[in-house]
C-alpha positions in Angstrom: -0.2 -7.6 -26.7 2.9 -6.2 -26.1 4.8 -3.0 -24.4 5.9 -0.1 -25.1 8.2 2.4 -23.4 7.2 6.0 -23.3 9.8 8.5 -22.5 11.0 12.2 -23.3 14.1 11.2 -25.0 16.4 12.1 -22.5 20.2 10.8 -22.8 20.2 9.8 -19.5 18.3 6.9 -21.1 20.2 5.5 -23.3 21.8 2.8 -21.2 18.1 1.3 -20.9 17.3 1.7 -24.0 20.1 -0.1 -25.4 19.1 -2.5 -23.7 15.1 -3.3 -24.4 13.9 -6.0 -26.6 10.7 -4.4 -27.6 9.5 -0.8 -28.6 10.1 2.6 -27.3 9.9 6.1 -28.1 8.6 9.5 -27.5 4.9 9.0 -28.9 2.5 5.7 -28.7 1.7 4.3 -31.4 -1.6 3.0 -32.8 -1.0 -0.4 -32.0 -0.3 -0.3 -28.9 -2.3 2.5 -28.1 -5.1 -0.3 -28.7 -4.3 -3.4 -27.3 -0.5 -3.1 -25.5 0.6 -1.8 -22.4 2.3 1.8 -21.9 5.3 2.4 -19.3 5.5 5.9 -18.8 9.0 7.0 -17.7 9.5 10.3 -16.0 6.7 13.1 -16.0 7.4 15.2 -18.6 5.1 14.1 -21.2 1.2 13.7 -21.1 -0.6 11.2 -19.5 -3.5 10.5 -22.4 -5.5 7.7 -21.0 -4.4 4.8 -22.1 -6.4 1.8 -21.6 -3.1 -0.1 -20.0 -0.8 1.9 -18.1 2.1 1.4 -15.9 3.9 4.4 -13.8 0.8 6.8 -13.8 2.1 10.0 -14.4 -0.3 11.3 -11.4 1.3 8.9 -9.0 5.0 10.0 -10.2 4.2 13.5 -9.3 2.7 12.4 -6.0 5.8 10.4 -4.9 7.6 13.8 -5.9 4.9 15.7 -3.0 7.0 14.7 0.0 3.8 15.8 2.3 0.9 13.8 0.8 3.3 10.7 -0.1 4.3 10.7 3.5 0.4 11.3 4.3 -0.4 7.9 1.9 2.7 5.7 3.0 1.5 6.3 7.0 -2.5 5.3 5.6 -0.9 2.0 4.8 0.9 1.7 7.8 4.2 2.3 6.5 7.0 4.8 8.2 8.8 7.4 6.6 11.8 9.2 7.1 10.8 12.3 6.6 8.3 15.3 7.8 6.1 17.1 5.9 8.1 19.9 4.9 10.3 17.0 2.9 13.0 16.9 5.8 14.5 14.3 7.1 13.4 13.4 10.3 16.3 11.2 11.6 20.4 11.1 11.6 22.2 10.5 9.1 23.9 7.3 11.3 21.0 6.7 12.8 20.5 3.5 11.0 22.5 0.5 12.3 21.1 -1.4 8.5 20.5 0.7 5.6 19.0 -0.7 2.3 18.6 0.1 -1.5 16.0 -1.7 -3.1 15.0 -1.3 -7.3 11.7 -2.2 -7.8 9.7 -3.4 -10.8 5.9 -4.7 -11.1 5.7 -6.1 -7.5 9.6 -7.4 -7.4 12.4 -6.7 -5.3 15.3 -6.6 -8.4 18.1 -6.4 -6.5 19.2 -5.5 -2.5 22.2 -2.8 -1.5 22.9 -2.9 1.7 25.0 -1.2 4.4 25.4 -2.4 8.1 27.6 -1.1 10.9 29.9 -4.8 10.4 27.1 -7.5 10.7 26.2 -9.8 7.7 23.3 -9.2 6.2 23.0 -12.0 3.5 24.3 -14.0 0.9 26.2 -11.5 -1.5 26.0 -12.2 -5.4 27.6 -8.9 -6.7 31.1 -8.8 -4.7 32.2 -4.9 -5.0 29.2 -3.6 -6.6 28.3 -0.1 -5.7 25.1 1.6 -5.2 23.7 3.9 -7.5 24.9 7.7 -7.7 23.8 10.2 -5.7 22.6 8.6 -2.6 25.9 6.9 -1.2 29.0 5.2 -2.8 29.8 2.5 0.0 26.2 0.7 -0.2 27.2 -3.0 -1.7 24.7 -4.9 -3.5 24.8 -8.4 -2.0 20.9 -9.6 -4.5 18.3 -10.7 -3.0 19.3 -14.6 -2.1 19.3 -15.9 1.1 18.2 -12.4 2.7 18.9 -11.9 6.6 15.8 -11.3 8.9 16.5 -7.4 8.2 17.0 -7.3 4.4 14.0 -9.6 3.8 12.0 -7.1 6.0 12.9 -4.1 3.5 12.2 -5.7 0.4 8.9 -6.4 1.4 8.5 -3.0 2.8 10.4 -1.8 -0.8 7.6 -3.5 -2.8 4.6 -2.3 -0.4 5.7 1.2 -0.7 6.1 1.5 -4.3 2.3 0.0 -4.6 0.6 2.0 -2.1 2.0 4.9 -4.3 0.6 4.1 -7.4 3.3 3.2 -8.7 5.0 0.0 -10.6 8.7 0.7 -10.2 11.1 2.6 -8.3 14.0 2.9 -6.1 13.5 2.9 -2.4 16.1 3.8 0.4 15.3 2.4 4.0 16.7 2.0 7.3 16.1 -1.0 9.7 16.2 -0.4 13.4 17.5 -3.1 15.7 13.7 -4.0 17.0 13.5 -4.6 13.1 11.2 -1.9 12.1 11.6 -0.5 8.9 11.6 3.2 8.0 11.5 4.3 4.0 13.8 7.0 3.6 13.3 7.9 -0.2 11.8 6.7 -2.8 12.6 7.4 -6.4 9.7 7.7 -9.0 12.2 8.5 -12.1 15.3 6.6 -10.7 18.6 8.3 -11.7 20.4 5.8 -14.0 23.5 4.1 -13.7 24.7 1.1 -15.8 23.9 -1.1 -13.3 20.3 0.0 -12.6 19.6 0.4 -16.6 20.6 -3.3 -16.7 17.9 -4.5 -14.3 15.1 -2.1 -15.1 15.8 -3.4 -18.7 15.8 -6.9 -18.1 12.9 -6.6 -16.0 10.6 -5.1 -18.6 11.7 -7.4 -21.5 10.3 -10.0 -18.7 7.4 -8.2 -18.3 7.3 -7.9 -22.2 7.4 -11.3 -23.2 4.9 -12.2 -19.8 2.4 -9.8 -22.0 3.0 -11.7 -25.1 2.6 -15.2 -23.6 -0.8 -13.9 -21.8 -2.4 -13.1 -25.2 -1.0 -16.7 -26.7 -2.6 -18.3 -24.0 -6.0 -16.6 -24.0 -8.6 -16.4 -21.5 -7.2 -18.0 -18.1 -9.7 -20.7 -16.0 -8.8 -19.8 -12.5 -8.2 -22.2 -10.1 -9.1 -21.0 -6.3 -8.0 -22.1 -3.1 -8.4 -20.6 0.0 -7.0 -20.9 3.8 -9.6 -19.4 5.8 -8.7 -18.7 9.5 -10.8 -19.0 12.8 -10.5 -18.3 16.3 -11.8 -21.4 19.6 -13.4 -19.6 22.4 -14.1 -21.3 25.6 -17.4 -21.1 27.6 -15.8 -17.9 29.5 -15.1 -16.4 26.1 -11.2 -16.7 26.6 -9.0 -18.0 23.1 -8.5 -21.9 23.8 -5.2 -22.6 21.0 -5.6 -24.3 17.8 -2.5 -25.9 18.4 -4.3 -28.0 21.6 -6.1 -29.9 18.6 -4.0 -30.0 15.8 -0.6 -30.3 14.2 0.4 -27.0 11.8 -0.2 -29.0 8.7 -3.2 -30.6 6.3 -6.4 -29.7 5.6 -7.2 -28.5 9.2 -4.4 -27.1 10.8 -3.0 -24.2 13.0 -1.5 -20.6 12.0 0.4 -18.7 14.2 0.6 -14.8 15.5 4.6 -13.9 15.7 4.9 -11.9 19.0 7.4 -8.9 19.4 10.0 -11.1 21.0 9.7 -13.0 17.1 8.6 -16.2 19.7 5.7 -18.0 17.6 2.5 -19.1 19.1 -0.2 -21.2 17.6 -3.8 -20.0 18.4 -5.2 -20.0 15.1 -7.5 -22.5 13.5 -7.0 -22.6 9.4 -9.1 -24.9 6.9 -7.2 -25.8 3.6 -9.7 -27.1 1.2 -8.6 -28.6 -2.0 -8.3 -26.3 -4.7 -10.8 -26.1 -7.5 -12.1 -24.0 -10.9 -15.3 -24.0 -9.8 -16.6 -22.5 -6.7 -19.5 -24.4 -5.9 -16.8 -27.3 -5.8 -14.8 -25.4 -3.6 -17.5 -24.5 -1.4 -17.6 -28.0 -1.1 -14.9 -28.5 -0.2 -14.6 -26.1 2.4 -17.6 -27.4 4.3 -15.7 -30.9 4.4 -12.5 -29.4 5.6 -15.0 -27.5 8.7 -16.6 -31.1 9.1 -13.1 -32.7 9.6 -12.1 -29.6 12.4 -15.4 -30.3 14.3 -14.0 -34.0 15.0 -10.9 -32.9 15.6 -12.1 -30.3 18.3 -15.2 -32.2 19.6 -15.8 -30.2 21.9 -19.4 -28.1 21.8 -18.7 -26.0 24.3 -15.9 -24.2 22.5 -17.4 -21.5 19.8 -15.8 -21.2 16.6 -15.5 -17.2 15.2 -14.3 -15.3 12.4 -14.3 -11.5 10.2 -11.2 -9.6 11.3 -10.2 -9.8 15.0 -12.8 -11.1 17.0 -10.9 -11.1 20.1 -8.2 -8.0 20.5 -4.7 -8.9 19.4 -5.5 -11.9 17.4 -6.4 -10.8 13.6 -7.6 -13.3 11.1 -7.7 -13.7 7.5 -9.2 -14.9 4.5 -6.6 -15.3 1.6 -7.5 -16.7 -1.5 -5.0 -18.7 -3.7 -5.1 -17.9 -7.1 -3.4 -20.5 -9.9 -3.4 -20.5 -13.7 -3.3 -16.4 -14.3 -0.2 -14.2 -13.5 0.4 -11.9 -10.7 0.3 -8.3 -11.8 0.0 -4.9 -10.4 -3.3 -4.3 -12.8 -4.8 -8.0 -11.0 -3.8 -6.7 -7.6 -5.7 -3.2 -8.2 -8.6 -4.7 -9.4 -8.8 -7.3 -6.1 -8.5 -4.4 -4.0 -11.4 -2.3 -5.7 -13.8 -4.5 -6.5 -13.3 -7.2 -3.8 -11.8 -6.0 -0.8 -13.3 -1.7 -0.7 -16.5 -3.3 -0.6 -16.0 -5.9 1.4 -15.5 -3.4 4.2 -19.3 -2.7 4.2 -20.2 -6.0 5.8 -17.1 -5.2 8.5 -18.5 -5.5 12.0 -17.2 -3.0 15.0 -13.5 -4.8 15.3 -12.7 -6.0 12.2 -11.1 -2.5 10.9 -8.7 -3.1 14.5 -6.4 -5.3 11.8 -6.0 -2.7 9.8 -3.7 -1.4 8.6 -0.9 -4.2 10.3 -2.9 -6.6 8.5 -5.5 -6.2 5.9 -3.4 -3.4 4.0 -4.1 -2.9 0.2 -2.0 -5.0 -2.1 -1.1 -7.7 0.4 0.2 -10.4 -1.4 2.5 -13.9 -1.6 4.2 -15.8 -4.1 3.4 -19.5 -4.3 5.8 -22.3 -5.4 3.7 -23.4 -7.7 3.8 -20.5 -9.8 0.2 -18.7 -8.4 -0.1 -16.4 -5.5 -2.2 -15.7 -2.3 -4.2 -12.4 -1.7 -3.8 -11.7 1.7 -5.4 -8.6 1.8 -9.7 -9.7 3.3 -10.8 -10.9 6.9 -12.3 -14.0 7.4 -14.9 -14.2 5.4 -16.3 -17.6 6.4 -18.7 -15.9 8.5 -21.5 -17.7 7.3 -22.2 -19.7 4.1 -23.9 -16.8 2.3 -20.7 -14.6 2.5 -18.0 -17.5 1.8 -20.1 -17.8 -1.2 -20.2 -14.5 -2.8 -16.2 -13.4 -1.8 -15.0 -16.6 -3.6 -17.6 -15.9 -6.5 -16.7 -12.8 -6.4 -12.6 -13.3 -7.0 -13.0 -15.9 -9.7 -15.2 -13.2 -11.8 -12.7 -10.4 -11.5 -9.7 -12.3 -11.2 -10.9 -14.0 -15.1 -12.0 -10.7 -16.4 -9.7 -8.2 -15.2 -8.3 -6.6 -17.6 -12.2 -5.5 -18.5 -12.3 -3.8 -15.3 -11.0 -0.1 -15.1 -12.8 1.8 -12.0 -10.0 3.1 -9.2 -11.8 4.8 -6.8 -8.8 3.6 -4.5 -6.8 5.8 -6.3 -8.7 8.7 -4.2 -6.7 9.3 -0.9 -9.5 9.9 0.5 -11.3 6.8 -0.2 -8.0 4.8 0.7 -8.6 6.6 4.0 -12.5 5.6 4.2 -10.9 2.0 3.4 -8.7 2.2 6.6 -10.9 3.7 8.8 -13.9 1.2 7.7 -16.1 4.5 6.5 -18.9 2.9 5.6 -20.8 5.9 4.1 -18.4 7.2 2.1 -17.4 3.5 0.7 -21.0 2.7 -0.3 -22.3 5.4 -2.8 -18.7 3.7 -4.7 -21.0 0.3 -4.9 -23.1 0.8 -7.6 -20.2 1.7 -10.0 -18.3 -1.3 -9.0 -20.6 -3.8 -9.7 -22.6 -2.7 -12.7 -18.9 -3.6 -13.8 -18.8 -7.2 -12.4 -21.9 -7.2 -13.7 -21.1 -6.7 -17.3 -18.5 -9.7 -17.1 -19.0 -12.9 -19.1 -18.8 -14.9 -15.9 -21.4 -12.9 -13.9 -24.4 -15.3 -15.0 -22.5 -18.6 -13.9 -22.5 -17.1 -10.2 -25.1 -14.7 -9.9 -27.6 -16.4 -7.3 -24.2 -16.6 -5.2 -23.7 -12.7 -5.7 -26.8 -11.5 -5.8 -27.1 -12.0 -1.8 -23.5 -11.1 -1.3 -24.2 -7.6 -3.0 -28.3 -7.0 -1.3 -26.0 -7.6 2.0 -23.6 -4.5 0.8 -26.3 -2.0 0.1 -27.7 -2.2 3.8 -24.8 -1.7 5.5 -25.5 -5.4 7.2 -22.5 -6.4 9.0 -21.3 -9.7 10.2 -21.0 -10.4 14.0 -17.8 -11.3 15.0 -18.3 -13.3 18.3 -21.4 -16.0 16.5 -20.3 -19.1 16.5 -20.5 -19.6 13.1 -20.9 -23.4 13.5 -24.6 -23.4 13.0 -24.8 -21.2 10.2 -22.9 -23.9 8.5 -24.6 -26.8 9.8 -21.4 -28.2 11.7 -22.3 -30.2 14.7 -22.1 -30.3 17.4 -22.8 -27.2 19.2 -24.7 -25.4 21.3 
């Protein structure tokens, strides 16, 4: 498998293309048109459907739609800089940080910056000027040792180029001295320099040869892991702190909730189970991890709870670790559709209230050890039953990926349904999805785990958010 680059021919682009170490040109070819990968760049020629695309032309011409890209940025929680007539709704100086950031399939490539005289991190390109057009004393300082502020924008960068649709791009945003970060501009079809066509070329001959070393390797055994949180209530229902039990490391430890003073506090109870390919193994393993906290806490009188934020102001999580396949935009997409949309039909009454702070589509980490951790699903240790089927659930779609192609998040109006937990619009969407999973060479291996998780789906049947979950899982003691 490899890529290709689509384009118009325009002579803008020959700085990029001087650069690429693998095909391009104004028409697919047969090849590829099979089995590789198409980047479109810019919107002037037709999208045809190709099985494997990146930069839908669609998306390109809605980032050009100032109104619904600004509508689609705020449904993921993300501020923009402008109104819906396209203006801009702030200064010009308003901005005591401003930031460029080039993006390419979920990376930051580079950071501009410009600050009214404070440091903003460790600077790799001395002199360097941003790209034309949007302002000439911008100085790219990479994307090293980032300051609180600049590390803030990338992320935001990334996140907004995704919840686009799209895979690259060049974002503008301004940081406010509480540190909130506005998006300013974003770029679809950024305008070349030889700097940019130098980074958007060596990022795709990455992305080229990650292609080509993916279809070497074959078909990837996923290795899970998982770091499932839960909240301690006391017999008057008030949070008692994970940290009164336990250190923040090891198999059972404590997470914290960063307040708006940036002042860390501990309340959150996490289990760290030991990694495995196989899910009835690391169902296993998470029931050990659970019997380890119930010594630690010993306490019956204090309830554990989980889903999304059982108790207002304290939001919980589910991620799942994934090792031994590659992060891409295509993976990410497919988590979000077939895992976490549906997902939202077992939400009870407060679990959307993390949303979209937490919980927003395409939440993701890197991992030292080369794998990653989707961030993006509640708690979903609410009982055995559901642990089970999520954690099935990922390992099918995760190995078969590329073999699923259904987007109904690329519907605004389902991304909406997503945010605002609309359960009736989400679950006609259900039937689709998982006639898909179904189809997947790994469905047999885990069907009597989701079988259940699916019956659950259709009727609507949520979890309840303030159960101690203890019993369901057969962890004594408790009441």
């Amino acid at each position: 498998m490899r890529a290709f680059l689509l384009h118009s021919g325009e002579p803008a682009m020959e700085p990029l293309l001087a650069k690429l170490l693998f095909p391009h040109g104004t028409r697919v070819p047969e090849d590829i048109e099979k089995s590789g990968t198409v980047i479109h760049w810019g919107a002037y020629h037709p999208d045809r459907g190709h099985a494997e695309v990146l930069q839908p032309i669609r998306s390109i011409l809605l980032a050009r739609n100032k109104k619904r890209a600004m509508e689609l940025l705020a449904l993921h929680g993300i501020e923009c800089g402008w109104d819906e007539s396209g203006v801009s709704r702030f200064a010009a100086d308003r901005w005591p940080h401003e930031f460029i950031v080039p993006v390419f399939h979920l990376q930051a490539l580079t950071l501009y910056s410009r600050s009214s005289g404070v440091y903003i991190g460790h600077q790799t390109k001395s002199g360097v000027r941003a790209p034309e057009g949007l302002s000439q004393d911008f100085t790219e300082v990479g994307t090293v040792q980032p300051s609180f502020y600049a590390s803030r924008a990338m992320k935001e960068a990334v996140k907004a180029v995704y919840a686009l649709g799209l895979d690259y791009g060049v974002v503008r945003l301004g940081a406010r001295s509480g540190g909130t970060v506005v998006v300013l501009a974003v770029e679809a079809v950024p305008k070349l320099t030889p700097r940019l066509a130098e980074l958007f070329a060596d990022a795709m001959n990455r992305f080229d040869l990650e292609l080509s070393g993916e279809a070497e390797s074959g078909q990837a055994d996923v290795m899970l892991g998982a770091d499932p949180e839960f909240l301690l209530l006391n017999s008057r229902g008030k949070v008692t702190f994970a940290s009164n039990y336990v250190e923040k490391d090891g198999a059972f430890g404590c997470d914290a909730i960063v307040l708006p003073s940036r002042r860390k506090i501990f309340p959150l109870a996490e289990l760290r189970p030991k990694p495995s390919t196989d899910i009835r193994e690391l169902v296993v393993n998470l029931h050990r991890t659970m019997q380890l906290a119930a010594k630690r806490i010993g306490d019956p009188d204090v309830r554990w709870v989980a889903g999304g934020m059982p108790v207002r102001g304290f939001p919980l999580g589910g991620h799942i670790h994934f090792s031994g396949i590659g992060l891409s935009s295509r993976l990410l997409r497919v988590l979000d559709n077939y895992i976490a949309l549906p997902l939202t039909l077992l939400e009870d009454g407060t679990t959307g209230m993390r949303k979209p702070k937490y919980g927003f589509l395409g939440d993701f980490r890197r991992q030292r050890h080369g794998g990653f951790e989707y961030r993006v699903l509640p708690s979903w240790m609410v009982s055995p039953d559901i642990a089970k089927g999520v954690l099935a659930l990922a390992k099918v779609t995760a190995e078969h990926y590329r073999s699923l192609n259904l987007r109904p998040l690329a519907d605004a109006e389902v991304i909406k349904a997503y945010y605002g937990s609309d359960k009736t619009r989400i679950r006609p969407l259900l039937q689709a999805l998982w006639k898909d999973v179904e189809r997947l060479p790994g469905y047999a291996t885990y069907e009597s785990y989701l079988l259940p998780l699916r019956r659950r789906m259709l009727q609507m049947r949520n979890w309840k958010e303030l159960d101690d979950i203890r019993p369901k899982w057969k962890i004594a003691p408790f009441r």
